[in-house]
Every structure is written in C-alpha cells, then in structure tokens.
KEKE-3310 file (N, C-alpha, C; in steps of 0.2 Angstrom, whole numbers, plus 5000, padded with zeros to 4 digits):
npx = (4849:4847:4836:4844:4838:4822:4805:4794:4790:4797:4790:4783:4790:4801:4814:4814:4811:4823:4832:4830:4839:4849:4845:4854:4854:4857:4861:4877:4880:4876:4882:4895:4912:4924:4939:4952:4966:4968:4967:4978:4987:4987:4993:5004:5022:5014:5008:5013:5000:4998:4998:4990:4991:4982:4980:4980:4965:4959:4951:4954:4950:4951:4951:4949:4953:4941:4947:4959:4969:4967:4977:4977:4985:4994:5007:5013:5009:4997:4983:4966:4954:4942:4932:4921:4915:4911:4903:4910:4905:4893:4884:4875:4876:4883:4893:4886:4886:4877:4872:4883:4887:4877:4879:4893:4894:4902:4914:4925:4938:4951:4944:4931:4920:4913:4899:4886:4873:4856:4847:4855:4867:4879:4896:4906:4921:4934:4940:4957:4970:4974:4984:4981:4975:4978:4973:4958:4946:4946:4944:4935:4926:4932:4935:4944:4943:4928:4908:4902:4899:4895:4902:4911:4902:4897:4884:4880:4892:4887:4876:4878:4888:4887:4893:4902:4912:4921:4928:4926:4923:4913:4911:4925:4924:4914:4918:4930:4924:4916:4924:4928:4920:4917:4907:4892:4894:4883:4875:4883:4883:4872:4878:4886:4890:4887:4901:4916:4926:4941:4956:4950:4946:4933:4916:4902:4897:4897:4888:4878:4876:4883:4890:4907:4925:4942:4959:4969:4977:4984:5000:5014:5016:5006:4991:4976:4970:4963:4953:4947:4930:4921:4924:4930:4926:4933:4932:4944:4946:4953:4954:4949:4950:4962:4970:4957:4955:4953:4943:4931:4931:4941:4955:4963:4968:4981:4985:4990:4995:4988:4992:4984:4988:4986:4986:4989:4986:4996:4989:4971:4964:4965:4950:4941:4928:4921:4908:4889:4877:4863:4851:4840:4820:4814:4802:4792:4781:4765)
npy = (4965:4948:4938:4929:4918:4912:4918:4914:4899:4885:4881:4865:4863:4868:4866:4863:4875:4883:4877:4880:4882:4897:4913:4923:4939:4950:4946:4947:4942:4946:4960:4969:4964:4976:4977:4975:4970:4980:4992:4993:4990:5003:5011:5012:5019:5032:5047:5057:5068:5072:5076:5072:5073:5066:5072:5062:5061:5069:5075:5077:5084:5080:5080:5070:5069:5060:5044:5045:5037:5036:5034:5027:5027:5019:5027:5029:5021:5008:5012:5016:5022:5032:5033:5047:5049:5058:5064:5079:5088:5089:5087:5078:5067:5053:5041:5025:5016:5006:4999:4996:4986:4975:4973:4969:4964:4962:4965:4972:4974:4970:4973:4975:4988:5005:5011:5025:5034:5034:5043:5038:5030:5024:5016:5025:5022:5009:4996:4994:4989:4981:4978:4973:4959:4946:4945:4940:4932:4929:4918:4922:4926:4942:4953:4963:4982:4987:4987:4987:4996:5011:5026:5032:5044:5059:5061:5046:5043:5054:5048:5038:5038:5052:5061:5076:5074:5079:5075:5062:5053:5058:5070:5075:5074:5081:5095:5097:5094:5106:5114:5114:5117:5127:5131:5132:5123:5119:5118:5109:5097:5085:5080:5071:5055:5038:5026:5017:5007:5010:4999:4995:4984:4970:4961:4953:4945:4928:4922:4932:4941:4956:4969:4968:4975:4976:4972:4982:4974:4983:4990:5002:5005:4999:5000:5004:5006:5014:5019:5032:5033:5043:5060:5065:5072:5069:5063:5059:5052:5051:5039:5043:5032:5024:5010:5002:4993:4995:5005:5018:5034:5044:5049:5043:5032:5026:5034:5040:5047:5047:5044:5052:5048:5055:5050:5050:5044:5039:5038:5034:5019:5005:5005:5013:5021:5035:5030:5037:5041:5030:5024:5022:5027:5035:5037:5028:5022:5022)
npz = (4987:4985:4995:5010:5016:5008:5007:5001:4999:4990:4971:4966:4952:4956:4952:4938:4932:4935:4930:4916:4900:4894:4888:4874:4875:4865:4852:4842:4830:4819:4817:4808:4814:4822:4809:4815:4811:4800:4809:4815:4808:4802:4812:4809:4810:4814:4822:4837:4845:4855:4872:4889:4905:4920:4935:4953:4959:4952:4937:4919:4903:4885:4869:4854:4837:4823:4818:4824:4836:4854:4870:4886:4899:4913:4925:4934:4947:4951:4948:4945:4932:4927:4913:4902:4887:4874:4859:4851:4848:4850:4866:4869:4864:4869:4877:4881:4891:4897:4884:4878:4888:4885:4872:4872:4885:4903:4905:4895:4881:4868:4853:4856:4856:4861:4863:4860:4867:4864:4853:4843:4845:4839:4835:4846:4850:4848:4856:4854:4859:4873:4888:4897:4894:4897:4909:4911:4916:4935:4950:4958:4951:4945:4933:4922:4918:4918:4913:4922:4937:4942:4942:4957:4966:4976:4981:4983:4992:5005:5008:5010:5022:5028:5026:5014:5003:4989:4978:4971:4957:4950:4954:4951:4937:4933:4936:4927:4916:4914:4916:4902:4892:4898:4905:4920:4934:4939:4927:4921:4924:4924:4910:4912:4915:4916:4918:4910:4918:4919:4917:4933:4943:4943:4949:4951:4968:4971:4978:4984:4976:4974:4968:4969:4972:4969:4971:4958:4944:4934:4931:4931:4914:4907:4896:4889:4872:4861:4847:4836:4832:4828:4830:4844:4864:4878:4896:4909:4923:4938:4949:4966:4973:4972:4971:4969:4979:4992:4996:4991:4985:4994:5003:5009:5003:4990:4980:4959:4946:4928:4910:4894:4879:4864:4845:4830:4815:4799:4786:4785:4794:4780:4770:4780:4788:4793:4807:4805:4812:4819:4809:4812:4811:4819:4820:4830:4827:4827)
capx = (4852:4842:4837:4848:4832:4817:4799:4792:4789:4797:4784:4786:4791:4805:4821:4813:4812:4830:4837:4830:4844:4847:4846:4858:4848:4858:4868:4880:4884:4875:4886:4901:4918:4931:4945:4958:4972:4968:4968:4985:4993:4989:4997:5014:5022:5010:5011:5011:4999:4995:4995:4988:4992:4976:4982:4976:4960:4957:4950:4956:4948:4955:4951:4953:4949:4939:4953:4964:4968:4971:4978:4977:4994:4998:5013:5018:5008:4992:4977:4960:4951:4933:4933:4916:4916:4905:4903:4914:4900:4884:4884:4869:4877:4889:4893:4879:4888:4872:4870:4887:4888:4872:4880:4898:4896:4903:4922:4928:4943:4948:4939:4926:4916:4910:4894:4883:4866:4850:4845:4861:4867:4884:4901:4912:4929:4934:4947:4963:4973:4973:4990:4980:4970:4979:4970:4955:4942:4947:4942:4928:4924:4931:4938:4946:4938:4920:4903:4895:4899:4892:4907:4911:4898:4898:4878:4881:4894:4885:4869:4882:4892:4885:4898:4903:4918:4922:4935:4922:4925:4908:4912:4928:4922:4911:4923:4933:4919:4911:4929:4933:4916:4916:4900:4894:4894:4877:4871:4882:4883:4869:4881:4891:4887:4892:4907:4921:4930:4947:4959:4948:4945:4927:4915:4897:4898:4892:4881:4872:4875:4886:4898:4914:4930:4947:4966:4967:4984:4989:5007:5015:5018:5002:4989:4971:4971:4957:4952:4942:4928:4919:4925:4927:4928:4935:4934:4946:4947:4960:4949:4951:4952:4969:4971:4952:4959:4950:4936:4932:4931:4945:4960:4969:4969:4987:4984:4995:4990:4986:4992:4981:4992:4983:4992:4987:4991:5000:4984:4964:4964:4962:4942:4938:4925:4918:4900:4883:4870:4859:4848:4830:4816:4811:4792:4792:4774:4759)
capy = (4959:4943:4937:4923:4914:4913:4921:4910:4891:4883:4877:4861:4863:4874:4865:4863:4882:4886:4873:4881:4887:4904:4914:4929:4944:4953:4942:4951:4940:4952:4967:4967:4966:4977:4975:4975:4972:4987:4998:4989:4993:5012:5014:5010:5029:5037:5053:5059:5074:5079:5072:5076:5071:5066:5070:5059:5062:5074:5073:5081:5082:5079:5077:5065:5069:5056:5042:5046:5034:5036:5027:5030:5024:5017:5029:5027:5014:5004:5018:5014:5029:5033:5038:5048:5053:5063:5070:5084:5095:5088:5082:5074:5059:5051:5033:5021:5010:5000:4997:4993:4979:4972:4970:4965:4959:4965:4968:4975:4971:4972:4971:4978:4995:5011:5013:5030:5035:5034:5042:5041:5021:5021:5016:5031:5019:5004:4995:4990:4985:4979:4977:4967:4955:4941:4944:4935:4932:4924:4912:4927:4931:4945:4954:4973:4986:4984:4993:4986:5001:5019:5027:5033:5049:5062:5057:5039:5043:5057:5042:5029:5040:5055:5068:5077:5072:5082:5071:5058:5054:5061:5076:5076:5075:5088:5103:5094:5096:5113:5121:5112:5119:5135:5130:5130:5116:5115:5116:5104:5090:5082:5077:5065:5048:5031:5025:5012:5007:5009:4996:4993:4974:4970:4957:4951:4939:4922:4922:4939:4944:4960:4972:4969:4978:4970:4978:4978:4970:4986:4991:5006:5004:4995:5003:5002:5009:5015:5021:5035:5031:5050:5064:5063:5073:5063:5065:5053:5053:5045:5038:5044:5023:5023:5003:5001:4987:4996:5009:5021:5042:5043:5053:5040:5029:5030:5038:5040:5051:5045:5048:5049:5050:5052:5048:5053:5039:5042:5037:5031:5011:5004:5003:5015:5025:5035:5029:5037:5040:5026:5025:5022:5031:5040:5038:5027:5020:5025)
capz = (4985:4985:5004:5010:5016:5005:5011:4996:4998:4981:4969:4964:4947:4953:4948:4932:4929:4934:4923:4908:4897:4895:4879:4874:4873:4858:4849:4839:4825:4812:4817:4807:4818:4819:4807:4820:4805:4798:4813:4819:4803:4800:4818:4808:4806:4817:4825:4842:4842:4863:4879:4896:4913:4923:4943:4956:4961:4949:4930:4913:4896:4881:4864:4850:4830:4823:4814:4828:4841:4862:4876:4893:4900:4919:4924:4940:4949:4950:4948:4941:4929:4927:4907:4901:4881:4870:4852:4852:4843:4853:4871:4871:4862:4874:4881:4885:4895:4898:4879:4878:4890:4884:4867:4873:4891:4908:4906:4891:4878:4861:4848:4859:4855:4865:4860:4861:4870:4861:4848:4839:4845:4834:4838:4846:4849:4848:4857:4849:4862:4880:4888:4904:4890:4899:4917:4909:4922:4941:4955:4960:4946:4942:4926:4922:4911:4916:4912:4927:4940:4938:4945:4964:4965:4983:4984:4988:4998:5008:5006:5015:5026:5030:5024:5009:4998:4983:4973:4968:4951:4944:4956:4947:4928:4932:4937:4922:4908:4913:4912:4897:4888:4899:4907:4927:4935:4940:4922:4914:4928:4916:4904:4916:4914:4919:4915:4908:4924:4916:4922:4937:4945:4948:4946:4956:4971:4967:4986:4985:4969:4975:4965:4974:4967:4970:4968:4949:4942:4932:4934:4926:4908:4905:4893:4886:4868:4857:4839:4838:4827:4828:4832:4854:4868:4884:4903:4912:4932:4941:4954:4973:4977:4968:4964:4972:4984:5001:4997:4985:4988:5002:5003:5013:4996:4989:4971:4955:4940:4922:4904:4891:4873:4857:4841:4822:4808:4793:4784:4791:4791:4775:4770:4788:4787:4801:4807:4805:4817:4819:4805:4814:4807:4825:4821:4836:4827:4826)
cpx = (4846:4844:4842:4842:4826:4814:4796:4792:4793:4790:4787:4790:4800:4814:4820:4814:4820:4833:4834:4836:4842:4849:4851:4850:4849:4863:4868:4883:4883:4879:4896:4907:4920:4939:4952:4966:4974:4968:4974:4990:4991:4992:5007:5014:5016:5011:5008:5007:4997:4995:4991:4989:4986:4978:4978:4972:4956:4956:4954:4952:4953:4950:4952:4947:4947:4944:4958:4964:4973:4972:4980:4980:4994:5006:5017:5019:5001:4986:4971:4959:4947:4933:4924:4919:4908:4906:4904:4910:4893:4884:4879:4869:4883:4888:4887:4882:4882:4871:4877:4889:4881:4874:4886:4899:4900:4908:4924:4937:4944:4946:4931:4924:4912:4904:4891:4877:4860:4848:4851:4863:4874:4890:4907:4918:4927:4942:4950:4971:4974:4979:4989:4975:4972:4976:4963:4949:4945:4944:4935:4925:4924:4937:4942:4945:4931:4914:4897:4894:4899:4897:4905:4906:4898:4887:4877:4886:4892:4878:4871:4886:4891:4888:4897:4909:4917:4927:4931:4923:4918:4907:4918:4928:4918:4913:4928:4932:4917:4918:4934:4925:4913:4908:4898:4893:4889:4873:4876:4882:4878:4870:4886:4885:4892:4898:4912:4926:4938:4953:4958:4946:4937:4925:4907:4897:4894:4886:4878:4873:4878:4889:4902:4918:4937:4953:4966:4977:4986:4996:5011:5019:5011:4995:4982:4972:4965:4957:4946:4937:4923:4923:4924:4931:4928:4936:4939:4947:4950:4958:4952:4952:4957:4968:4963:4953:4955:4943:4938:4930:4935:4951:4965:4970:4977:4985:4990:4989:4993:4990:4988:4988:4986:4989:4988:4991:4991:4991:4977:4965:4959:4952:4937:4935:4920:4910:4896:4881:4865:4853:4840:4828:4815:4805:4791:4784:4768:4755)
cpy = (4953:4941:4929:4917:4914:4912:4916:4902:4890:4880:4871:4859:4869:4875:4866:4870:4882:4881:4876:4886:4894:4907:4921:4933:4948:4951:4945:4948:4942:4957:4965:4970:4972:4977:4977:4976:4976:4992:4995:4992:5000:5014:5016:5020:5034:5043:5054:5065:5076:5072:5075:5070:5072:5066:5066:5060:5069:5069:5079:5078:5082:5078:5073:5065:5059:5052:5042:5037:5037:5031:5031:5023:5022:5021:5026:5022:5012:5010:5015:5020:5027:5037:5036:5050:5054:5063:5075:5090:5095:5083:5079:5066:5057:5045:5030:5017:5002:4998:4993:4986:4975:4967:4967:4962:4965:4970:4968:4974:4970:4968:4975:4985:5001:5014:5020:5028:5034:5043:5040:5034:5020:5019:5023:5028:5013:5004:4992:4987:4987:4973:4970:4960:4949:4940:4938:4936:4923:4920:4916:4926:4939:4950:4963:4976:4986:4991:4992:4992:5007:5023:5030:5042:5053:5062:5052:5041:5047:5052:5038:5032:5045:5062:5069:5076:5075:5081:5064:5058:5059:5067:5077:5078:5081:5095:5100:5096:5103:5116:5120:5117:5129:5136:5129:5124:5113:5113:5112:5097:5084:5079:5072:5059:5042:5029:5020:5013:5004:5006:4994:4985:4972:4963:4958:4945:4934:4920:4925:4943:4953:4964:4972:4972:4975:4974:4976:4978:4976:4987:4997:5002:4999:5001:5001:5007:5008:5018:5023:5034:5039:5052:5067:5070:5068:5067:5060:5058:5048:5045:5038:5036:5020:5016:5002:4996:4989:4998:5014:5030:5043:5047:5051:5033:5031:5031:5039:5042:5047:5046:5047:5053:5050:5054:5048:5048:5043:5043:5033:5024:5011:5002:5005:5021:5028:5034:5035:5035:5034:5027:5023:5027:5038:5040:5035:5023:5024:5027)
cpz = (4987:4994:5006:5014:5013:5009:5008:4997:4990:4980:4967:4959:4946:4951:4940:4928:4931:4929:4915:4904:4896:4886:4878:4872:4868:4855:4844:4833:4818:4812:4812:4813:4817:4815:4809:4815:4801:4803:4815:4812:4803:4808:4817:4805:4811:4821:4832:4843:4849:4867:4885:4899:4917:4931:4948:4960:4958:4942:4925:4909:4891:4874:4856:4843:4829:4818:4818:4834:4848:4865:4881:4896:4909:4919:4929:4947:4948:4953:4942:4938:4927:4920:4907:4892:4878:4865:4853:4850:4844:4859:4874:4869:4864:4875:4884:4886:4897:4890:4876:4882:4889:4878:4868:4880:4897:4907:4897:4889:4872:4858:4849:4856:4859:4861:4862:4863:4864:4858:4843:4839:4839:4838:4841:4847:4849:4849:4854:4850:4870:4883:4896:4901:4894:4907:4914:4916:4929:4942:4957:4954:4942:4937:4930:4916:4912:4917:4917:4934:4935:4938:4951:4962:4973:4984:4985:4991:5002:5011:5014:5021:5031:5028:5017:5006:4991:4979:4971:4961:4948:4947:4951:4938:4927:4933:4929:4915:4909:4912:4907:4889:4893:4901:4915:4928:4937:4933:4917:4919:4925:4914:4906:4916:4916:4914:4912:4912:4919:4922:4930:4937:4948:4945:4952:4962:4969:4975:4984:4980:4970:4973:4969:4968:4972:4968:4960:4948:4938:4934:4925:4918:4903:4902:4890:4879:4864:4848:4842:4832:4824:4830:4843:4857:4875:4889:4903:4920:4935:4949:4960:4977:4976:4965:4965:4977:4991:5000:4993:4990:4995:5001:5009:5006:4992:4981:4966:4949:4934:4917:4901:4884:4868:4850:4833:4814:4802:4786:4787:4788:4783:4775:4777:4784:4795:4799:4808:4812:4815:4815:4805:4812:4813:4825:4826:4835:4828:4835)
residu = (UNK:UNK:UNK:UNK:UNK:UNK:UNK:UNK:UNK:UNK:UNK:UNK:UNK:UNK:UNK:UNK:UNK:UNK:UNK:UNK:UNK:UNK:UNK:UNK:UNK:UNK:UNK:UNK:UNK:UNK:UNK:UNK:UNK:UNK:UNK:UNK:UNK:UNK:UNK:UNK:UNK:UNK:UNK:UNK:UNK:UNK:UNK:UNK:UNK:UNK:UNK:UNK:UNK:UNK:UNK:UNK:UNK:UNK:UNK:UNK:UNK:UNK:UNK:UNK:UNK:UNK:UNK:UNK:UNK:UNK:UNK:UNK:UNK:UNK:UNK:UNK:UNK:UNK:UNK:UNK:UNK:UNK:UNK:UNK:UNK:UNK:UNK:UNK:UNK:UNK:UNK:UNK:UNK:UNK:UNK:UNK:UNK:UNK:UNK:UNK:UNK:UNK:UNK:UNK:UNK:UNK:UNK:UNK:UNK:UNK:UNK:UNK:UNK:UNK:UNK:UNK:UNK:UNK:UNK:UNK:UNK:UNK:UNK:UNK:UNK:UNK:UNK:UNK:UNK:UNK:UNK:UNK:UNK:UNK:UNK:UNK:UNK:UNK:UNK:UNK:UNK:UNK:UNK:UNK:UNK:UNK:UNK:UNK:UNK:UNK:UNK:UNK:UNK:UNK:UNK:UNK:UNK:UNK:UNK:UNK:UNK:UNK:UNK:UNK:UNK:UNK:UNK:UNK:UNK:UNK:UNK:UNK:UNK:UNK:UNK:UNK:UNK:UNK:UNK:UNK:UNK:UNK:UNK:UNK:UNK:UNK:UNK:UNK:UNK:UNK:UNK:UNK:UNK:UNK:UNK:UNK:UNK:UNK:UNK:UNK:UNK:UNK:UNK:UNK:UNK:UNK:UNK:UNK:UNK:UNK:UNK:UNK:UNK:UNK:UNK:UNK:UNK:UNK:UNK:UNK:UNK:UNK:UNK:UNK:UNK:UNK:UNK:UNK:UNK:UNK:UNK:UNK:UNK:UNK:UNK:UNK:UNK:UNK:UNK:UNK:UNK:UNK:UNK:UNK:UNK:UNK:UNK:UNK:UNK:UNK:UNK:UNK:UNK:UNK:UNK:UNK:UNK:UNK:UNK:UNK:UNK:UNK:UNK:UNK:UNK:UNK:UNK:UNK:UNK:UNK:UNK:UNK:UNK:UNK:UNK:UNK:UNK:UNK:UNK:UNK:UNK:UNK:UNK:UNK:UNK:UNK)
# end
C-alpha cells in the first residue's frame, strides 16, 4: 500500500500532474452489446434441465450447454461463491477476470460479459440478470459481484497465519475440478483461476487503497443469472467466510449452501449465434 508519509519531497509541478484527466484504457463502445431483449424473451417457455447444490464450504461442478442459461440462487441465507468456468472441451480457455474488468470495470452486472483467457479472448456468459442491481455502489465504495479479489487460497492463509486450512475456495474448486474431470489434484490445480466474487461486497479503501470486503446484502431468493455463450464447465464455491462480514477461510463463519439451476430455452435468442475464438493472427510479428 502506498506509505502514509511520503520519502519523496513533491515537485513542484505536482498538483499539476494529478489533476491531469484520466483516460479509459479500453473503451468499449466498438464492441457490440448484448441484446438483452433477446435473451429475456427466449427465457419465455424455458426448461429446467439440472441443478446442483453447492454445500457450505465446499464446491461443485456443473455444466451448462452453450444457448443455455444459469443462475446461481441465494437459498437459505447471505453466502458469498467464488465461481471459476472453462470450455467444456479445453481447459486452457477459461475466465480472465483481469480482462474482464479492464473492459467492464470492478463489480459486475447485466449486460456485463465473462470474458476468456488468451489466446481465445471471446465472451463465455453474459449476464442477464442481477436481482442485487439495486445495491449500486456505497459510502466506501463498495459494490457486489467483483473481479478485483483472487479468491480465499490455503497459501495466503498459511502466508498470514501460519497454519493449513483446506476449505479455501481455490482448495475447494480443486478437489471439485479434478473429480469432475477424473484428474489428481496436484495435476490439475493449474486450471483454477481467479474468480467472479459472486454476490460478495467489496471495494478499495479510499486512504490506503486496501481490498476491504463488507457483509454483502444477498438474502435467500436473490440470484445472478447468466447465458451461456460457449459451451461451459463451472466450479462454484460457497465460500468458507459465509456472508464475508469477519474473515475469510474459518469454520467459525456461519455458512449456507448455493443453488446453481440451469435452464434450456424453447429456442436460442433471436439473431444468437455462439462466439468464435478470437480472430488474431498469432504471429505476434516479425
């Protein structure tokens, strides 16, 4: 964090530098939207086609054909989940949370898009509705849904604490993943990535520029709901810090398991077509 007394003299010139406006670094206004009207309407008639139950402090997989749409459901009280996804047929292309908030920003909401890793860079969902859109961002600054935390891991907590804990979400997702692909745990831990703090409250301190996390205002019956644009596999983890309100990896935390539903329309929205891998050359230049 930045020091609370500068080592550096100012220059003189140094209000002038901070007051220079700031530029976005990826403005999005080439990219065509989602047509949200269209995926709202092919929900009409839709089918229920699987659920799962994510217990507390544990993860499940799940997945979701491409044209489908999931929601991962608040049952029975205020619980955060650490959701990872992948290409169901290549787990090399999975969630780049850092690409996605570059293009939409911290905290996530529809409209918004889950973008993929590098080489690949297309949309895997796209949200299509968010039952906590009305939280908005607070007096801290902080939102729900965000891409700025990695998830709770047993090597920062062993880092900060000294001990081992094995209900860490990215502990979690990995007994999760290897016995959803039938794979050890050491060889696919790898494939765990940062995550889409689902229904979590977070934001940066405006002093020292800190990730702080906050109780998050779900409450059973509240839901984030997606449209699968590929073909996906999904972890979720229903984080060991229940609402996150105290501290994260704990088993004094009060906990509450997940649903995730997914749901199979009558027909794909009108004019949907699933995305393409990123159409870069690869040559990277001479």
């Amino acid at each position: 964090m930045k020091l609370e007394k500068a080592e550096t003299p100012e220059p003189r010139d140094a209000e002038i530098r901070r007051s220079i406006k700031p530029v976005i670094c990826y403005p999005v206004d080439s990219l065509a939207p989602p047509d949200l009207s269209a995926y709202r309407a092919a929900r009409e008639g839709w089918t229920k086609i699987g659920e799962t139950i994510v217990p507390p402090r544990e993860a499940r997989c799940f997945e979701v054909p491409a044209g489908c749409f999931f929601r991962i459901v608040s049952i029975e009280g205020s619980q955060v989940g650490d959701l990872n996804l992948w290409a169901v047929d290549d787990l090399r292309e999975r969630f780049f949370s850092g690409k996605t908030r570059a293009l939409h920003g911290t905290h996530l909401s529809t409209g918004d898009r889950l973008w993929s890793s590098l080489p690949f860079l297309r949309p895997m969902a796209t949200i299509t509705q968010d039952t906590l859109d009305w939280y908005g961002f607070d007096e801290w600054g902080g939102s729900v849904h965000d891409v700025i935390g990695t998830r709770c891991d047993p090597y920062t907590h062993r880092l900060l604490s000294g001990h081992d804990y094995h209900h860490c979400c990215h502990s979690n997702l990995t007994r999760a993943l290897a016995d959803h692909v039938g794979r050890p745990r050491d060889a696919i831990e790898p494939a765990v990535h940062d995550v889409l703090n689902v229904f979590m409250c977070t934001g940066f301190t405006r002093d020292t520029g800190q990730y702080f996390m906050k109780a998050s205002p779900v409450r059973p019956g509240d839901f984030l709901e997606f449209f699968a644009e590929i073909d996906l596999l999904g972890a979720l983890s229903a984080c060991p810090g229940g609402d996150c309100s105290t501290e994260h990896s704990t088993d004094t935390a009060v906990c509450h398991p997940l649903l995730v539903e997914i749901y199979r329309p009558q027909m794909p929205p009108e004019g949907w077509d699933s995305p393409p891998r990123n159409a870069y050359s690869g040559t990277h230049g001479d």
